[in-house]
Structures are given as structure tokens and as C-alpha cells.
N, C-alpha and C positions, 0 to 999 in steps of 0.2 A: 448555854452550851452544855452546863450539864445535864438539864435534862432533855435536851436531845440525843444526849449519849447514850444516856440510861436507856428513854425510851425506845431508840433503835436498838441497842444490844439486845433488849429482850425481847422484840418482836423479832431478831432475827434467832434467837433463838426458840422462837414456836410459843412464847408466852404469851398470852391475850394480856394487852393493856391497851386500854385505853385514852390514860391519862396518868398522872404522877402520882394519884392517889392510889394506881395498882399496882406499884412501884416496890419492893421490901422497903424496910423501914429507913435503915440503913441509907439507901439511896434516897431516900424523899429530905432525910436530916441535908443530905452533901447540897442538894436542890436549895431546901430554905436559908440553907447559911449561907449559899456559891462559895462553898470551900470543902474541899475533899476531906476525908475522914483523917489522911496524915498527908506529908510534904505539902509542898508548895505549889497553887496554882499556877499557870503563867498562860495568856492568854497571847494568839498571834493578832497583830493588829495590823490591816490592813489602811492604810487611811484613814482611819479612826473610825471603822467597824472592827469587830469583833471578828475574826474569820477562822477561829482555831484556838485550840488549849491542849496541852497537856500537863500532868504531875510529875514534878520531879519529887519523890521520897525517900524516905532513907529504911533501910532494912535490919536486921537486929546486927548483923554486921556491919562496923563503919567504914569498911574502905569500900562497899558494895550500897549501890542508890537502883530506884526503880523506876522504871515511867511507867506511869500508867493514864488513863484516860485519854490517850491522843485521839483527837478530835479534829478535824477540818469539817467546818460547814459543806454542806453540798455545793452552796453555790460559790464557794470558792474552793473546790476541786480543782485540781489539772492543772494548779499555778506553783508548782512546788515550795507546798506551803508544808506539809508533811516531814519533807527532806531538810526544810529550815527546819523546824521542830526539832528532828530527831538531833542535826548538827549540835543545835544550840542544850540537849539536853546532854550529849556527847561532851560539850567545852563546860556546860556547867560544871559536872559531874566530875570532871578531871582538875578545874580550877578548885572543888571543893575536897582533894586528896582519894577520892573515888578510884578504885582500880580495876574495879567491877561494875559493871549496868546491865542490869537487867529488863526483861517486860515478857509478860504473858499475852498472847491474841488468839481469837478466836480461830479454829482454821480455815473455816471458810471467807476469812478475811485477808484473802490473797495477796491483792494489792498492797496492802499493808505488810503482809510477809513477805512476798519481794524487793520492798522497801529495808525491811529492817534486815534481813538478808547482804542489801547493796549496799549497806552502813558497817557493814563488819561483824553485824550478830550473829549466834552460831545456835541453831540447839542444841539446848542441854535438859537435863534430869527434871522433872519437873518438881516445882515445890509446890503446887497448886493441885488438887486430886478430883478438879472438873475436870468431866469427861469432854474433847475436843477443845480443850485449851491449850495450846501450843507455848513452850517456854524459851526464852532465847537470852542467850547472853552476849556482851560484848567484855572483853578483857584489856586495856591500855595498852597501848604497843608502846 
């Protein structure tokens, strides 16, 4: 999963890869270990395939956690496997005294921001100083 993450994010960002090995460093380490550089994996399982992952992690602030890496398979698109996801990183996040969550997306990953949009995210300020990366937060109601 994670390196289909990797490697579509950068081919949709105009990067020639070919393979893991064209990967930064960084990213090819998250590939050999299957565990992100911080938080916690968690993988969606569909009947015991693999159909989806995101990171819940924690930020230098502790009442504020981050997802990052949400991933649904292609071929399990269109089953709101996404909107589990985002719930489940929502209830983590609040079960673990969280009062803040955040995530960064790419913008042209629409669906994805209307999604996290229909979850309660809001943009805000970015902390991240890629250019076209969209910053959004949700606050505890």
C-alpha cells in the first residue's frame, strides 16, 4: 500500500518513476520497513484483503494528531472505504484526548477534498511550504 502511495503521488505530481528505487530516500525506508516515518499504520481490511491505509500521528503539539497517507486501493474505490477511514481516524483521535486533526492533500486530489471537507475539515494556514498542497483541519465539537 505504501508504495502505491508513494508511487502515484509522484507520478501525479509530474515526477518520472518508475519504480521504488526512484523514490527519495525517505520514502523507499517507509516501503522496506511497511511503517511510516511517525504514527501509527492502520490498514482498512476488507475481508481479509488489504483495501486501504492511513497514518494516524501525532504532531509537536499533543492535543493535535495528523492523517496522513490515506490510501484506498483503486479497486476498492467507490465502497466508502475513505469515509470509514476518515471516521475511524476522527474517533481515534478524540478517544486519544486529540482536539485538533489535521491532513495535508494534494489539490488536485478533489475527491479526496470533498471528502474531507464532508467530515468537518476546514482550511487553514498551511504548515507545509509545498507548493499545491492544501492544509485542512478539523477542531472537536
Amino acid at each position: 500500500m505504501l508504495r502505491a502511495y508513494h508511487l502515484t503521488t509522484e507520478r501525479e505530481k509530474g515526477v518520472r518513476v518508475d519504480g521504488p528505487d526512484d523514490l527519495p530516500a525517505s520514502y523507499r525506508s517507509e516501503i522496506d520497513d511497511a511503517a511510516p516515518g511517525t504514527g501509527t499504520l492502520l490498514l482498512l481490511d476488507d475481508g481479509g484483503a488489504a483495501a486501504g491505509m492511513y497514518v494516524l500521528a501525532p504532531t509537536a503539539h499533543p492535543a493535535t494528531g495528523e492523517v496522513k497517507r490515506l490510501w484506498i486501493d483503486p479497486a476498492w474505490r467507490g465502497r466508502g472505504l475513505g469515509r470509514l477511514a476518515i471516521d475511524d481516524a476522527i474517533r481515534r483521535s478524540a478517544q486519544a484526548g486529540m482536539t485538533t486533526l489535521r491532513l495535508s492533500v494534494w489539490e488536485w486530489r478533489t475527491g479526496a477534498i470533498g471528502l474531507y471537507l464532508s467530515a468537518g475539515f476546514e482550511p487553514c494556514p498551511s504548515w507545509d511550504p509545498r507548493p499545491r498542497l492544501r492544509c485542512l483541519e478539523r477542531r472537536a465539537t
